[in-house]
TORKOLMI-316945 format. One line per field, with one value per residue (C-alpha): x, y, z. Coordinates in steps of 0.25 Angstrom, whole numbers, always signed. Example, Ala and Ser with C-alpha at 12.3 -4.5 7.8 and 13.67 -1.06 7.14 Angstrom:
# residues 2
u <- c(+49 +55)
v <- c(-18 -4)
w <- c(+31 +29)
***
This chain:
# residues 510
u <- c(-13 -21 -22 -26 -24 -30 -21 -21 -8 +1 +2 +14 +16 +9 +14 +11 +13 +15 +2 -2 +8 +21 +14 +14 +9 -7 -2 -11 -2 -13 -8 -14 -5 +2 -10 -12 -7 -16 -20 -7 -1 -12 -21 -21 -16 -9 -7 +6 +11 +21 +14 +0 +11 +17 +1 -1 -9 -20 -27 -41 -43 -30 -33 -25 -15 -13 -11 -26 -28 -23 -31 -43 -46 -55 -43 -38 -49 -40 -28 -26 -18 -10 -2 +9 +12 +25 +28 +40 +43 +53 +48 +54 +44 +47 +39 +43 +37 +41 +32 +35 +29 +27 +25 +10 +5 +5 +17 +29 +39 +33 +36 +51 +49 +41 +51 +63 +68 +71 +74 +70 +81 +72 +78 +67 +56 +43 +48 +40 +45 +45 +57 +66 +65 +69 +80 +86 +86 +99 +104 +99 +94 +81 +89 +78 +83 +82 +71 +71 +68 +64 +64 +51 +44 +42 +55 +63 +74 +61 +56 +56 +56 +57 +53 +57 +53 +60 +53 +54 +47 +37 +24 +14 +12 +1 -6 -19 -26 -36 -46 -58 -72 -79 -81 -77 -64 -58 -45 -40 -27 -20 -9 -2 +7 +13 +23 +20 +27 +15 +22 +18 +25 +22 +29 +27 +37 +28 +17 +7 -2 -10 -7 -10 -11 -22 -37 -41 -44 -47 -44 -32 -26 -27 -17 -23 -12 -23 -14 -4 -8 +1 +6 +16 +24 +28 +35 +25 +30 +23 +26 +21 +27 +23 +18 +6 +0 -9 -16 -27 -36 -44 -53 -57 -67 -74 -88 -87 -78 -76 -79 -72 -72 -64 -63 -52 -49 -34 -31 -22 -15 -3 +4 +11 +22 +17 +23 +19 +28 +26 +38 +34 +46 +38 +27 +22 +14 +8 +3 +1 +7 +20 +21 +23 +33 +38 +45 +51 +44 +43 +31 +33 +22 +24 +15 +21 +14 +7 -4 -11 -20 -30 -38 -47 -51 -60 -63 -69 -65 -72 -64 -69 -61 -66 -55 -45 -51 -53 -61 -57 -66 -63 -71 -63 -73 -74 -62 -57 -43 -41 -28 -25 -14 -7 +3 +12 +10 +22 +21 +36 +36 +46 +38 +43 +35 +21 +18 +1 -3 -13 -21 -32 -39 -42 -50 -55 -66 -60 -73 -76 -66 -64 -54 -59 -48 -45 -36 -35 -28 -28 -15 -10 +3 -3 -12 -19 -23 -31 -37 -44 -48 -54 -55 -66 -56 -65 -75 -68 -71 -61 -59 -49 -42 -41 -30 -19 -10 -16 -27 -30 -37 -45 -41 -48 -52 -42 -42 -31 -29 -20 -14 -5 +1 +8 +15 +21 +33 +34 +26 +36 +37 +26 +30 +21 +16 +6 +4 -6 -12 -18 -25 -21 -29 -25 -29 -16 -18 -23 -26 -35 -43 -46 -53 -43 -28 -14 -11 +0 +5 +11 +19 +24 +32 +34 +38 +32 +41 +35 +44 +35 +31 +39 +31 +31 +41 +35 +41 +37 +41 +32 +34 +24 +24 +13 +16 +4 +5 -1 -3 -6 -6 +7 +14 +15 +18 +24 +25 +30 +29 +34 +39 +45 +42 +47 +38 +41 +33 +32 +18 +19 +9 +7)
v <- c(+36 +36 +23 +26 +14 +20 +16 +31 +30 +38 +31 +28 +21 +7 +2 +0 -10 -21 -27 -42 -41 -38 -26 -11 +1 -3 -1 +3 +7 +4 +17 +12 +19 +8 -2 -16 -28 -29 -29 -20 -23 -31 -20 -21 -29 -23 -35 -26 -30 -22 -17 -12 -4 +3 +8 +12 -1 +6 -6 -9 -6 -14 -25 -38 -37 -49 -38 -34 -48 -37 -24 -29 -43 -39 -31 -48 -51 -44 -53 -62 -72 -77 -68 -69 -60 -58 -46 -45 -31 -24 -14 -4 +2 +11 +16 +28 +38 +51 +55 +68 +71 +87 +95 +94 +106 +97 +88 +96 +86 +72 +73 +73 +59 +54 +59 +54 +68 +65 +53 +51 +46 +33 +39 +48 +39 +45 +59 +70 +75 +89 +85 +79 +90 +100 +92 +90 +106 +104 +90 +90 +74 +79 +81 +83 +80 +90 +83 +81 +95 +97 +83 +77 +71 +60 +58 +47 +57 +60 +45 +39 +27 +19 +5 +0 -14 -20 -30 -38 -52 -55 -50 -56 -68 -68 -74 -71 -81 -79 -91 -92 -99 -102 -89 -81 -76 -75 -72 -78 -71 -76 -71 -73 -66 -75 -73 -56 -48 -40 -29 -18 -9 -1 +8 +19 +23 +31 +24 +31 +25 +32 +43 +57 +64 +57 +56 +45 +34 +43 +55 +61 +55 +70 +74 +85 +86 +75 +62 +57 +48 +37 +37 +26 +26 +12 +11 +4 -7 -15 -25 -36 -42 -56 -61 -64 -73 -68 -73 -67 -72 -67 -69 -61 -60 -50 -46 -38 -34 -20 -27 -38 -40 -50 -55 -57 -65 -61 -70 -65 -72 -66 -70 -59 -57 -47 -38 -27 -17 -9 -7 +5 +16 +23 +31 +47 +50 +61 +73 +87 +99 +92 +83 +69 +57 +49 +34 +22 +10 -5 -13 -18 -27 -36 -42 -51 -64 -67 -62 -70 -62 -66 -61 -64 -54 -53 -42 -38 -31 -25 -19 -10 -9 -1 +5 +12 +14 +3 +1 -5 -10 -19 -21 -28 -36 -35 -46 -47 -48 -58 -57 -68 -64 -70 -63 -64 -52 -50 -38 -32 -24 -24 -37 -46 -49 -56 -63 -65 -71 -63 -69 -68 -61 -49 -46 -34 -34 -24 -20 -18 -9 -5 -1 +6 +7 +15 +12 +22 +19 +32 +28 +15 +16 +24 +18 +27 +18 +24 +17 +21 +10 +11 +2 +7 +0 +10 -1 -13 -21 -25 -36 -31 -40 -31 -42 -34 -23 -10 -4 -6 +4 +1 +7 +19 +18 +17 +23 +20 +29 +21 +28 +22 +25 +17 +21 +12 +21 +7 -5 -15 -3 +1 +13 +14 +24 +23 +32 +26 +34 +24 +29 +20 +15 +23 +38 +44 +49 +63 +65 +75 +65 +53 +46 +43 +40 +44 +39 +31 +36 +27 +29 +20 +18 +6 -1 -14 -19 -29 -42 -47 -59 -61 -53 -40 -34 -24 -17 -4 +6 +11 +21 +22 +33 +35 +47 +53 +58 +56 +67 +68 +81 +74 +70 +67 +56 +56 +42 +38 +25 +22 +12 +9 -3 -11 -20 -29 -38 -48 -50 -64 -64 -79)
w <- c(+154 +143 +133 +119 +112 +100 +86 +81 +73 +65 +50 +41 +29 +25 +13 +2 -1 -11 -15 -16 -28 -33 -39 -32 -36 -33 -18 -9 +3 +17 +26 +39 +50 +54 +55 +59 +49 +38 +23 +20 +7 +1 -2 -18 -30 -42 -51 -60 -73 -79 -91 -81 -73 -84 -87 -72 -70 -77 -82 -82 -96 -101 -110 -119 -108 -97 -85 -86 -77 -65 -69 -77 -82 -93 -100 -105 -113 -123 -122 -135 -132 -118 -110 -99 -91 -81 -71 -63 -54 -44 -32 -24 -14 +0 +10 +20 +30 +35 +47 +52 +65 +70 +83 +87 +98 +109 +107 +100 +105 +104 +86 +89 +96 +84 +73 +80 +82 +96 +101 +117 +127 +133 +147 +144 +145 +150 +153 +148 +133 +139 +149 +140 +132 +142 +145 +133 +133 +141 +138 +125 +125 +117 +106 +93 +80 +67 +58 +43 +37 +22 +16 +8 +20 +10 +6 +11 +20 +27 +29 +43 +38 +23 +20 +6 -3 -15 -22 -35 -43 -50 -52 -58 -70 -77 -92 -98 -108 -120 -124 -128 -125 -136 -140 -128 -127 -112 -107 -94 -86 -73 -65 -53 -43 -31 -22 -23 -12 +0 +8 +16 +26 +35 +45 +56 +66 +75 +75 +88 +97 +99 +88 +95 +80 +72 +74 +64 +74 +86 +94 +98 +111 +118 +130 +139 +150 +159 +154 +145 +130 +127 +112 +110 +99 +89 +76 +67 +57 +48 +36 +26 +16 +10 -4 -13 -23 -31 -43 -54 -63 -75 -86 -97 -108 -119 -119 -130 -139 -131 -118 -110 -95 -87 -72 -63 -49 -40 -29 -18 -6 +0 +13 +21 +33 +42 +54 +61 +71 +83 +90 +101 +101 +114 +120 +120 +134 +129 +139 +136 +128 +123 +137 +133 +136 +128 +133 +121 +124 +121 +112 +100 +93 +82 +74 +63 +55 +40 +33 +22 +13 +2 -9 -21 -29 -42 -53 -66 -77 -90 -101 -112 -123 -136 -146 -139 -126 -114 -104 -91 -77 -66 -55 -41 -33 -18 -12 +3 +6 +19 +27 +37 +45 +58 +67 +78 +86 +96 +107 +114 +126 +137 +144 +132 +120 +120 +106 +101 +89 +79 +67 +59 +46 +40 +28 +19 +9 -2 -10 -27 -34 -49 -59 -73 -84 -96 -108 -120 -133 -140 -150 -153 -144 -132 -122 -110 -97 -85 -72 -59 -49 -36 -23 -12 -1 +11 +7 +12 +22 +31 +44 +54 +63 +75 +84 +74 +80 +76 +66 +51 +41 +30 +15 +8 -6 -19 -32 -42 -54 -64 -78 -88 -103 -114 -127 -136 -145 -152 -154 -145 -132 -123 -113 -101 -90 -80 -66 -52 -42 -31 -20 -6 +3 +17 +20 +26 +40 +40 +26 +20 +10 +16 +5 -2 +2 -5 -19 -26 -37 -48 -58 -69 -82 -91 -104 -113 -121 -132 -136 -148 -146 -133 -126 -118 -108 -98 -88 -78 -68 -55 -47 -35 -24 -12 -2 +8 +22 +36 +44 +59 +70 +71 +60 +45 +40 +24 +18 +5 -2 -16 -24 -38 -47 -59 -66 -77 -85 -97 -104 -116 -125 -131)
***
C-alpha cells in the first residue's frame, strides 16, 4: 500500500475570533484548513469605544477626543482639559459550516459516506463499496438518505455544524491629561484592559489525509487500478479561550497650529487554554473507477496545555487640521509577537494511550503598516469620516515549531476600509452611522483571486447623549457578517460567521 503522509486537507472554518480585547469587529478570522495550534485569535487589536464604533471606527483623523489614544495619538493634542473614559459591551458571535461534498468521475459513491448520507454497518469493514452496494439491492442495508434540497447553503438548516459565543464586561478605561512645559503644551493619555476574553474556534468534521481533491501542497494521490491509496478520515477540533491584559500609552503635542503629532506605545500579554482534536472516524482504501473500502477505526490525538503570548508595539501619528477638514496619518512600527506554549499531547489507539509532552516558542515578525484618515465638517451638526489602512502581513516573518500536530499558513495582506456619519438634530443628541469592510488574512481554498482574501463587512448604528456637565452617554449597535467558500474537485465548503454587538460608553470631562 501506498503511504502518503502528506497533510493535503480539506478546510473549514477558523474563527474569528475575539481579539486580544473585549472588542470585535477588527477580526481577522486565520482560515488555515484545520492547522496546527498557533497565533489563532491574537491576530489584531481594536481598542473599541462606544463613540469610535458608532463612526465605523474611522479615526485617524478624530481629534479633542480621549478614544484617539487607540486609533491616532496625535488626534489628543486637542483635549482641553482631563478626560475619563469608560466602555462596557455584550457579544453574540456563531460560527457554522455547510460542506457539501459531490459525485466526482471516479468515485460517485464515496460522497455519500462524507455527507452522512449512508451510514456503513462496521460488519462491513474492508469490503469493497461495490459489494455492499449490490447487496443492499436486495436487502436494502445501503440505505442513502434524501439530502437537503433548495435551502441557502449558508443558512443555518444547511450547517453541519454551529458553534456559538456569548460574552459580556468591561472594555476598556482610560484618561487623557493636558499640561504644559514652559511653553509647550503636551497631552499625555493611558488606558488599560485586563482580564480581556481570547477565543478562537475551529472545527472540520471530514478532515482528510491525504485529501485526494486539492493540489495546493502536492499532487493528487492517483489510483491506476496497480494499488490502493489510503485516505483516512478525522473530525478536526480545535479551541482557545483565555484572557489579556493590555495597556497603552500616549503623548501628544502641537507643532503648529494646524500640525500636531503624537506617539504611542500597547503592551500586550495574554495567557490561553489550548486544545486540539483529532478523533479518526475511519479510512477510504481507494482503488480504481469507484472501487474502494471503506473500515471505522481507532486514533484519536489530543493536544491540550497553555500558551503565553506577548507583544510591545509602538506608533506615530500626525494630524492636519485646517478649518473644516482634518488630516489624519499613523504609521505602525514593525513588533514581534512570541507565543510560549506547553502541551500534553496524548495519542489513543486500540493498544492503549501513550502520553509525550510538547513545548516551546513561536514567533512572527509582523512588518510597518499605516492608517490615513479623513474628517469633513461641511455644516456645523454634520461630520463626514473616512479611513483606509493597510497591514503587508505576506511580509512577515515567521518561526514555526515543527514538533506540533499538523501544518500552519502564514496570513495575506489586509486592507481595512472604514466609513462613519454623525448628525446632531439637537445640540445635547448625536446620531451615529459608520460601515467596515476588512479584508482577512486567509485565501479560501480554490479561490479565483489569491491576493486578497474575503471581506468582513460591518455595519453600525449609535447614539451620544450629552449630560451637561455630568458628562456623555454613548451607546452603539454592530452587526458583523463574513461568508466565502472552499472549493475542491470534491466538495464546497460554505462557512458563515457573524456576530452582533452592543457597546456602551461614558466619557467625564473635568
Amino acid at each position: 500500500m501506498k503511504n502518503f503522509n502528506r497533510y493535503i486537507k480539506s478546510k473549514t472554518l477558523l474563527t474569528a475570533s475575539l481579539m486580544l480585547l473585549f472588542q470585535i469587529p477588527t477580526i481577522l478570522t486565520a482560515q488555515n484548513r484545520g492547522n496546527a495550534l498557533g497565533f489563532q485569535g491574537i491576530e489584531n487589536v481594536s481598542m473599541l469605544s462606544a463613540k469610535s464604533a458608532g463612526l465605523g471606527e474611522a479615526y485617524t483623523a478624530m481629534s479633542g477626543d480621549i478614544n484617539a489614544l487607540f486609533y491616532n495619538p496625535a488626534g489628543l493634542s486637542s483635549i482641553k482639559a482631563l478626560q475619563i473614559s469608560l466602555n462596557t459591551q455584550g457579544l453574540t458571535q456563531s460560527w457554522r459550516e455547510n460542506q457539501e461534498y459531490r459525485p466526482n468521475r471516479r468515485f460517485f459513491t464515496l460522497p455519500f459516506y462524507l455527507e452522512r448520507l449512508y451510514i456503513p454497518d462496521p460488519s462491513n469493514n474492508g469490503r469493497w463499496d461495490h459489494e455492499v452496494f449490490f447487496e443492499g439491492l436486495l436487502d436494502t442495508s445501503y440505505v442513502v438518505s434524501r439530502p437537503d434540497t433548495g435551502l441557502d447553503p449558508y443558512s443555518e438548516d444547511a450547517a453541519n455544524w454551529k458553534k456559538t459565543l456569548n460574552e459580556s464586561g468591561i472594555c476598556n478605561l482610560s484618561v487623557a491629561l493636558p499640561f504644559s512645559v514652559g511653553t509647550v503644551s503636551l497631552t499625555f493619555a493611558a488606558g488599560i484592559a485586563i482580564n480581556s476574553p481570547v477565543y478562537d474556534y475551529d472545527r472540520n468534521e471530514t478532515w482528510l489525509d491525504p485529501h485526494i481533491a486539492y493540489i495546493e501542497y502536492d499532487l493528487i494521490p492517483q489510483v491506476d487500478g496497480s494499488d490502493t491509496v489510503r485516505m483516512n478520515w478525522f473530525d478536526f477540533e480545535r479551541s482557545r479561550s483565555g484572557s489579556a491584559n493590555n495597556f497603552y500609552g500616549a503623548l501628544s503635542g502641537n507643532i503648529f497650529p494646524w500640525l500636531s503629532a503624537g506617539f504611542g506605545i500597547e503592551y500586550s500579554t495574554a495567557e490561553t487554554d489550548d486544545q486540539l482534536n483529532k478523533n479518526k472516524i475511519g479510512y477510504f482504501d481507494l482503488y480504481y473507477e469507484n472501487q474502494f473500502m471503506y473500515s471505522y477505526d481507532t486514533l484519536d490525538i489530543k493536544y491540550e496545555g497553555t500558551s503565553t503570548f506577548n507583544s510591545l508595539k509602538t506608533n506615530l501619528g500626525l494630524l492636519v487640521k485646517k478649518d473644516n477638514i482634518s488630516v489624519g496619518f499613523r504609521v505602525n512600527f514593525p513588533y514581534t509577537i512570541q507565543r510560549d506554549f506547553s502541551y500534553e499531547k496524548s495519542e489513543t489507539d486500540t493498544l492503549g494511550t501513550t502520553i509525550t509532552e510538547v513545548s516551546g516558542t513561536e514567533k512572527v515578525k509582523v512588518p510597518v503598516g499605516f492608517s490615513v484618515g479623513l474628517v469633513l465638517n461641511p455644516a456645523e451638526k454634520f461630520l463626514m469620516t473616512l479611513d483606509w489602512s493597510t497591514m503587508p502581513y505576506s511580509n512577515a516573518t515567521w518561526t514555526w515549531e515543527e514538533s506540533l500536530e499538523g501544518e500552519q499558513r502564514e496570513w495575506a495582506n489586509q486592507q481595512l476600509l472604514r466609513f462613519g456619519l454623525e448628525v446632531r438634530p439637537v445640540e445635547l443628541l448625536s446620531l451615529r452611522g459608520g460601515y467596515q469592510t476588512i479584508s482577512q488574512v486567509f485565501i479560501p481554498d480554490g479561490a479565483a483571486r489569491t491576493d486578497k482574501g474575503p471581506e468582513r463587512e460591518i455595519w453600525s448604528l449609535g447614539i451620544g447623549v450629552h449630560i451637561g456637565k455630568w458628562g456623555t452617554l454613548d451607546a452603539t449597535f454592530l452587526y458583523s457578517n463574513l461568508r466565502y467558500y472552499d472549493q475542491y474537485f470534491s466538495n464546497t465548503n460554505y462557512v458563515t460567521d457573524q456576530s452582533r454587538h452592543w457597546v456602551f460608553g461614558y466619557t467625564y470631562n473635568f
